[in-house]
C-alpha positions as CSV (number, residue, x, y, z in Angstrom):
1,X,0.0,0.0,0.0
2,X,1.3,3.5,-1.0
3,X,2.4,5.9,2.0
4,X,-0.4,8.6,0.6
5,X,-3.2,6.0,1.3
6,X,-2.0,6.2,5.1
7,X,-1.1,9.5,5.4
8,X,-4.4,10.2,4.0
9,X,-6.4,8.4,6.2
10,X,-4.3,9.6,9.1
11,X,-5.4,13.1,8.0
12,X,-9.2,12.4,7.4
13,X,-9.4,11.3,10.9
14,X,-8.1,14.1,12.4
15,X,-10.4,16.1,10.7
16,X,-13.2,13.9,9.0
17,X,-13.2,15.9,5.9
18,X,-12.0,14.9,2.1
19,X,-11.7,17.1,-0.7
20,X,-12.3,16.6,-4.3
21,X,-7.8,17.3,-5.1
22,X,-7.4,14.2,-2.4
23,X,-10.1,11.9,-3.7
24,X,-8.1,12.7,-7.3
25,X,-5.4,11.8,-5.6
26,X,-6.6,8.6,-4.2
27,X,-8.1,7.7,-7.8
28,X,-4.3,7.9,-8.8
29,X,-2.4,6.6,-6.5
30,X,-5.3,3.3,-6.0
31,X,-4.9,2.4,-9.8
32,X,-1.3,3.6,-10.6
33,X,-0.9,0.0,-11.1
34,X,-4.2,-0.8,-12.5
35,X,-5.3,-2.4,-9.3
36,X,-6.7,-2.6,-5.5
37,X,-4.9,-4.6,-2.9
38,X,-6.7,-5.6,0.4
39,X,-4.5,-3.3,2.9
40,X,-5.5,-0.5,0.2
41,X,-9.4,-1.7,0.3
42,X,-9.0,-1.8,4.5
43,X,-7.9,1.8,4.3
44,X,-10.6,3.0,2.2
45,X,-13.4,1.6,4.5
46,X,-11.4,3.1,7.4
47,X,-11.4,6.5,5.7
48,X,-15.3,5.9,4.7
49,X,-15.7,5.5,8.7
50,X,-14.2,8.8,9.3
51,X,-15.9,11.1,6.9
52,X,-18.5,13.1,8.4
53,X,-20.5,14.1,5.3
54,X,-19.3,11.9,2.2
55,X,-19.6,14.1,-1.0
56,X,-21.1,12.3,-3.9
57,X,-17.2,12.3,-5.1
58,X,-16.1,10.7,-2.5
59,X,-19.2,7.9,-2.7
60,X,-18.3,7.5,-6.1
61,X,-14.9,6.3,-5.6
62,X,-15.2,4.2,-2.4
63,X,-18.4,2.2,-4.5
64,X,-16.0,1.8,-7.6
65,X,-12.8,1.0,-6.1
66,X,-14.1,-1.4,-3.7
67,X,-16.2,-3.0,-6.1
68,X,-13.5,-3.5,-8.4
69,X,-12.0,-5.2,-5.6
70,X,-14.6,-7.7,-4.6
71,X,-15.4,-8.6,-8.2
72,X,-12.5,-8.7,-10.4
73,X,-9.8,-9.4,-7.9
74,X,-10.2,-13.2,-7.5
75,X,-10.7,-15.9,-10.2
76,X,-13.2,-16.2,-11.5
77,X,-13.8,-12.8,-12.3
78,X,-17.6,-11.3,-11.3
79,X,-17.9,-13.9,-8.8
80,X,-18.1,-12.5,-5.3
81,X,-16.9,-15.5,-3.2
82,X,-17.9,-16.5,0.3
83,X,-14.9,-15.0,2.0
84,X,-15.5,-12.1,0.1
85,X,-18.9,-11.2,1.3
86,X,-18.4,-12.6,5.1
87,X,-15.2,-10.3,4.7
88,X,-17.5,-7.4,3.5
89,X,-20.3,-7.9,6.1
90,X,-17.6,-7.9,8.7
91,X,-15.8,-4.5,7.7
92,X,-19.3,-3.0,7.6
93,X,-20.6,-4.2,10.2
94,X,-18.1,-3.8,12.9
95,X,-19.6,-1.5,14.5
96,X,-23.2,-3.5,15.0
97,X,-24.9,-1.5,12.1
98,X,-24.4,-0.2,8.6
99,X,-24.3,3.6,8.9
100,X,-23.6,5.1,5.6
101,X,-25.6,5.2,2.0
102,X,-22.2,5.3,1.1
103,X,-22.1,1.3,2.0
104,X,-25.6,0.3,1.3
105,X,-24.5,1.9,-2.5
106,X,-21.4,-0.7,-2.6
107,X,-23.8,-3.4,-2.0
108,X,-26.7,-2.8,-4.3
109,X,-23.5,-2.0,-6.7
110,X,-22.4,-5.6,-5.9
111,X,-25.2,-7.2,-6.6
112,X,-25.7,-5.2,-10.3
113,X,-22.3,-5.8,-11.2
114,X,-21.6,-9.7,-10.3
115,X,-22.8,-12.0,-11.7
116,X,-23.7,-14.0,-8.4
117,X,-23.1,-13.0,-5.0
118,X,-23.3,-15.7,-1.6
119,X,-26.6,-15.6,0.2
120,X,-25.3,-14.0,3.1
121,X,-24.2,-10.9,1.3
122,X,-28.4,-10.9,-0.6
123,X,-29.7,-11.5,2.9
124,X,-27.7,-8.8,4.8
125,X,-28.4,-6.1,2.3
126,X,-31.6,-7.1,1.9
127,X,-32.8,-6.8,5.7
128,X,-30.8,-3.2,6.1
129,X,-33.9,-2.1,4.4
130,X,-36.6,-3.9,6.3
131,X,-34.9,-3.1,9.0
132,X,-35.3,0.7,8.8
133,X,-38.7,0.1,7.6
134,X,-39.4,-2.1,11.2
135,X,-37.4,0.4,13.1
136,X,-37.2,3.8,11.1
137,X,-33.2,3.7,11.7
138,X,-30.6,3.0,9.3
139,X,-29.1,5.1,6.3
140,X,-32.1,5.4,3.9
141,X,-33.6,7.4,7.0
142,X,-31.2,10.4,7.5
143,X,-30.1,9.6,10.9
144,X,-33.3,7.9,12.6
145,X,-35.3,11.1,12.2
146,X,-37.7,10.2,9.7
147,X,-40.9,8.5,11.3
148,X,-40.9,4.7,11.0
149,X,-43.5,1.9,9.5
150,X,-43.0,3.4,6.2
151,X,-41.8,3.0,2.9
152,X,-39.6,5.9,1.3
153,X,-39.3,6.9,-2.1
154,X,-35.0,5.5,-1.2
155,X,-36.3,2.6,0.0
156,X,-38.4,1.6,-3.1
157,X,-35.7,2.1,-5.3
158,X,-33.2,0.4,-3.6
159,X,-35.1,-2.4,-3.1
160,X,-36.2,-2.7,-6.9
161,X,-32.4,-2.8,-7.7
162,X,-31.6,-5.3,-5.2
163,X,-34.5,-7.4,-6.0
164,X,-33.9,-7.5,-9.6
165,X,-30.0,-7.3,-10.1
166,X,-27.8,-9.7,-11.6
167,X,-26.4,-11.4,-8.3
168,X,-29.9,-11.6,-6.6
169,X,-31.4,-14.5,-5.7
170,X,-33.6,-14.9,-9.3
171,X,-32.0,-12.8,-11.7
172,X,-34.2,-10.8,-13.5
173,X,-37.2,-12.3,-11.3
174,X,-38.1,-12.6,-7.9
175,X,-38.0,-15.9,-5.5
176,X,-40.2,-17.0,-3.0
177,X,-38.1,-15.6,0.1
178,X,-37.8,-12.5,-1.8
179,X,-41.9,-12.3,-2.4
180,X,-42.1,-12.9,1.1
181,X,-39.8,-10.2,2.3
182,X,-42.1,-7.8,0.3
183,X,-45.3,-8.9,2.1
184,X,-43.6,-8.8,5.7
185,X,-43.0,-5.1,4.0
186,X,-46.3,-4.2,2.7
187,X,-48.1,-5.7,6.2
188,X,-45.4,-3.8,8.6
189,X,-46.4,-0.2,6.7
190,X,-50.0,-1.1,5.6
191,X,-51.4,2.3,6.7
192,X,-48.7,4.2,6.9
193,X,-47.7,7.1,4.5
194,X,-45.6,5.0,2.0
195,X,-44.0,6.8,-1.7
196,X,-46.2,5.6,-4.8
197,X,-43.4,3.8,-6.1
198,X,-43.6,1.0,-3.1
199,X,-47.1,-0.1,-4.7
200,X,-45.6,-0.3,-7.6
201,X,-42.4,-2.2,-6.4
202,X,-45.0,-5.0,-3.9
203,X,-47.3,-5.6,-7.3
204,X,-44.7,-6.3,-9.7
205,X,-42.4,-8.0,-8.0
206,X,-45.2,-10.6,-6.0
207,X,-46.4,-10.4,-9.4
208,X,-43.3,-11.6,-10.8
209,X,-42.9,-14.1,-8.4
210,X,-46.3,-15.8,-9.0
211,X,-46.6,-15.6,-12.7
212,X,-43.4,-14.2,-14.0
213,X,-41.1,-16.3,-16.4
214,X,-37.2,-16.3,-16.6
215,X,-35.0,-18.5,-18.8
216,X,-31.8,-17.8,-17.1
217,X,-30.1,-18.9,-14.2
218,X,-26.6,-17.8,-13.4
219,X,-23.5,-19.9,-13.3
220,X,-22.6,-20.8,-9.0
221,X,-18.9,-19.7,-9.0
222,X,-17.5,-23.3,-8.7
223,X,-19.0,-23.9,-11.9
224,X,-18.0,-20.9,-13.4
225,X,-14.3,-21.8,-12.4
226,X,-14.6,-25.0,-13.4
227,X,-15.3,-23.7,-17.7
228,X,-12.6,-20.8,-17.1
229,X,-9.9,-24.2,-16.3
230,X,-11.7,-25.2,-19.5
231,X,-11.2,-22.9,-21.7
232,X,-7.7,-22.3,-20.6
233,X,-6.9,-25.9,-21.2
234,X,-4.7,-26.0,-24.1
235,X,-4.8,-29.9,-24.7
236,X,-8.3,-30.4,-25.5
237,X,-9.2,-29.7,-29.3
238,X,-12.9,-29.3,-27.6
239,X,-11.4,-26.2,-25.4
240,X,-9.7,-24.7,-28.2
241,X,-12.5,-24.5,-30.4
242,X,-14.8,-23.0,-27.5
243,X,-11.8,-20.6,-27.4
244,X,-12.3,-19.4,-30.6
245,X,-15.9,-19.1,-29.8
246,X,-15.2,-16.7,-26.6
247,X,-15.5,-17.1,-23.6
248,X,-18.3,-14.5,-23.7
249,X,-20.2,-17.6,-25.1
250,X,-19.7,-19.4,-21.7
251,X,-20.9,-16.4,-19.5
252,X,-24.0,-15.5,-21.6
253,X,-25.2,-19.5,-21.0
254,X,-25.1,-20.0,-24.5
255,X,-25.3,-23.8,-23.5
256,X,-28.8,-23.3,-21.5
257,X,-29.8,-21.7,-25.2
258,X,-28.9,-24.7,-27.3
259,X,-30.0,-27.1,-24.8
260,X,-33.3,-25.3,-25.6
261,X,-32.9,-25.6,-28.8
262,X,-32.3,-28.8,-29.1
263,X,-35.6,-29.6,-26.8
264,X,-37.5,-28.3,-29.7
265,X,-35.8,-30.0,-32.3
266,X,-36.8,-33.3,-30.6
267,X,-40.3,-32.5,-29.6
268,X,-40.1,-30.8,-26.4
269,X,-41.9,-27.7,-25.3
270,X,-41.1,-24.6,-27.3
271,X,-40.2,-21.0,-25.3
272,X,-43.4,-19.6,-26.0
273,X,-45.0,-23.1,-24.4
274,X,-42.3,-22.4,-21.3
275,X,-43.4,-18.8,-21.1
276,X,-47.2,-19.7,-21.4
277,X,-46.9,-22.6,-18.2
278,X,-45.2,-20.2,-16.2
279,X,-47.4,-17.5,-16.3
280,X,-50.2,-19.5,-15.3
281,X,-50.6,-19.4,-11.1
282,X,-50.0,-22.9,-9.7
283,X,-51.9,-24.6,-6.9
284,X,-49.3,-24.3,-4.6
285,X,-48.5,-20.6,-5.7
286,X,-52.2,-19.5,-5.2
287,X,-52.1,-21.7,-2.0
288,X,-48.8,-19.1,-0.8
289,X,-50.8,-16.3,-1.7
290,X,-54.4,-17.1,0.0
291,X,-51.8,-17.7,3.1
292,X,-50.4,-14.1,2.9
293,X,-53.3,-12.2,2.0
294,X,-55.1,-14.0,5.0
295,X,-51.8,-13.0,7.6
296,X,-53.4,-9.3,8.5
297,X,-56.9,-11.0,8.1
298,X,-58.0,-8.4,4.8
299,X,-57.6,-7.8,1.4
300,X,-56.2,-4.7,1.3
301,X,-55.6,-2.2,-1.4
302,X,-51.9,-3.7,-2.5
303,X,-53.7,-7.2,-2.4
304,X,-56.1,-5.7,-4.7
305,X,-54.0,-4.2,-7.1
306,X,-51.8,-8.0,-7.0
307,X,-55.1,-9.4,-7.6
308,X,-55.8,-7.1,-10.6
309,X,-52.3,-7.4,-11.9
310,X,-52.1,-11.2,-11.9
311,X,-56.0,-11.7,-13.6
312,X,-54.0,-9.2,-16.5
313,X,-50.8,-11.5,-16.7
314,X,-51.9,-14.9,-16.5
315,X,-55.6,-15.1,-16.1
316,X,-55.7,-15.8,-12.4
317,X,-58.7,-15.2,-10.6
318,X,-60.2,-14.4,-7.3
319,X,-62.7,-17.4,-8.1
C-alpha cells in the first residue's frame, strides 16, 4: 500500500473531511498499477468511517474501487466468493450497524455488477432495508429522524435494484423468500404514508414471483471456475475451439440456449409453451398467496392491485 493512502487516512481522521484534489489523488495513486490490494481496500473503509458528510465524489470512488476489488480481484472474475462477502459484512458491520448510504450503494452495486453473489451478502443487504422500515433507523432514514413503518421513495428504489440485479437470488425475477420479504414489507407499513413507487415495487415484484417467467439462471462460481480451467486448457481440441468461440459464449449460458434448442428439435416444449406454463398461477403458488393475504386477516388495497395485476398477466382469478 502507498504511503499517501496512510497518510491520507491519518489526516481524514483528524479532521473527517476529504476534498475533491485528495479523492483525485486517491483515484491515482489506488490504480497507478491498474489495481486494489486488500491493505489499500481496509484503508478506504477506514477512511469511509471517518468522513462526516461523504460528497457524492467521495461515494463514487469508495463504490467503484471497492467494487472492483470484490469482483475482479479473485478468479473467476464477477464472482463474489464467500470470504469475500463474510469479509465485506464484517468490515461493515463492525460496529453492530451499517451507517452510511455510502455502504448500502457498494452493496446494491455488488449485486448489479456480479454476476452471483453468496446468500449471506443478498440476505444482509436485503434486511438493512426492512430493518429501517421495522425500526425507522438505518441510512435510507437520514439519521433515525424520519418516522418509522414506512416506505420511502429510497427505499423503493433500492429495493427494486436489489430485487432484480444480476447477483440476486432470481436474476431478473423474484423468488419465494424474496416475495415474502415484500409482504412482511407491505403488512409492517399497511397504513402508513408509503412513496407511490412502493405499490408499484409490492405488485410487480409478488407479481413476478407468482406468474413471471425467466429462462436464465446464473452460473454458481465453482461452476464458473470449473469452464474458465476449461477454456484455458490447451490440450483439448474441444477447449480450443470453445476458445475461438469466446469465452463471452460461456458467460452469456449459451449452453442453457442450445440445450433449448435442441428440446425443440426433438419435440419438447417450445419457449413460448415455457413462457405460457409459467405465467399460469400454480396450486401451490395460489395456496402461498391465500396464506399471505389471509396474515393481517384483509384484502387490502396492495392485495387488490396484485389481484388485478395477476388476472391481466396470467388469467388468475379471485374465483
Amino acid at each position: 500500500m502507498s504511503m499517501h493512502f496512510r497518510d491520507l487516512a491519518t489526516k481524514v481522521a483528524a479532521d473527517g473531511v476529504i476534498s475533491a484534489e485528495e479523492i483525485l489523488s486517491l483515484r491515482r495513486a489506488g490504480w497507478g498499477d491498474g489495481r486494489i490490494v486488500p491493505d489499500e481496500a481496509e484503508t478506504l473503509f477506514a477512511i469511509n468511517d471517518e468522513i462526516v458528510t461523504p460528497s457524492a465524489e467521495w461515494s463514487d470512488f469508495f463504490v467503484e474501487a471497492l467494487g472492483e476489488f470484490i469482483v475482479n480481484a479473485i478468479e473467476p472474475k464477477g464472482y463474489v466468493s464467500k470470504e469475500q462477502g463474510d469479509w465485506l459484512i464484517d468490515r461493515i458491520d463492525h460496529d453492530g450497524k451499517l451507517e452510511s448510504l455510502t455502504e448500502l450503494e457498494l452493496l446494491v452495486r455488488l449485486y448489479e455488477r456480479a454476476l452471483s453473489v453468496p446468500q449471506e451478502l443478498r440476505d444482509y443487504a436485503l434486511n438493512q432495508i426492512e430493518q429501517a422500515v421495522l425500526t425507522g433507523e438505518g441510512p435510507t432514514r437520514s439519521g433515525g429522524t424520519l418516522e418509522k413503518g414506512n416506505v420511502t421513495q429510497a427505499e423503493a428504489q433500492l429495493l427494486r435494484r436489489l430485487l432484480f440485479a444480476n447477483g440476486s437470488e432470481r436474476p431478473a425475477g423474484i423468488s419465494r423468500t424474496e416475495a415474502e420479504l415484500l409482504y412482511r414489507i407491505k403488512d409492517a407499513a399497511l397504513s402508513a404514508d408509503n412513496a407511490p413507487e412502493w405499490k408499484r415495487l409490492f405488485v410487480q415484484g409478488v407479481g413476478n414471483y407468482l406468474a413471471g417467467f425467466s429462462s436464465y439462471e446464473a452460473l454458481s462460481r465453482d461452476r464458473a471456475a470449473e469452464l474458465e480451467a476449461f477454456m484455458n486448457d490447451t490440450s483439448s481440441s474441444l477447449g480450443s475451439f470453445a476458445r475461438r468461440m469466446g469465452k463471452s459464449v460461456l458467460r452469456d449460458n449459451m449452453f442453457d440456449v442450445i440445450s433449448l434448442a435442441m428440446g425443440n428439435k426433438d419435440g419438447g416444449p417450445s419457449l413460448d409453451d415455457r413462457i405460457d406454463e409459467a405465467r399460469e398461477v400454480n396450486l401451490t403458488e395460489q395456496t402461498w398467496l391465500e396464506g399471505r393475504i389471509d396474515g393481517n386477516g384483509q384484502i387490502d388495497e396492495y392485495d387488490s392491485a396484485l389481484l388485478e395485476f395477476l388476472a391481466e398477466e396470467s388469467g388468475y382469478s379471485r374465483g
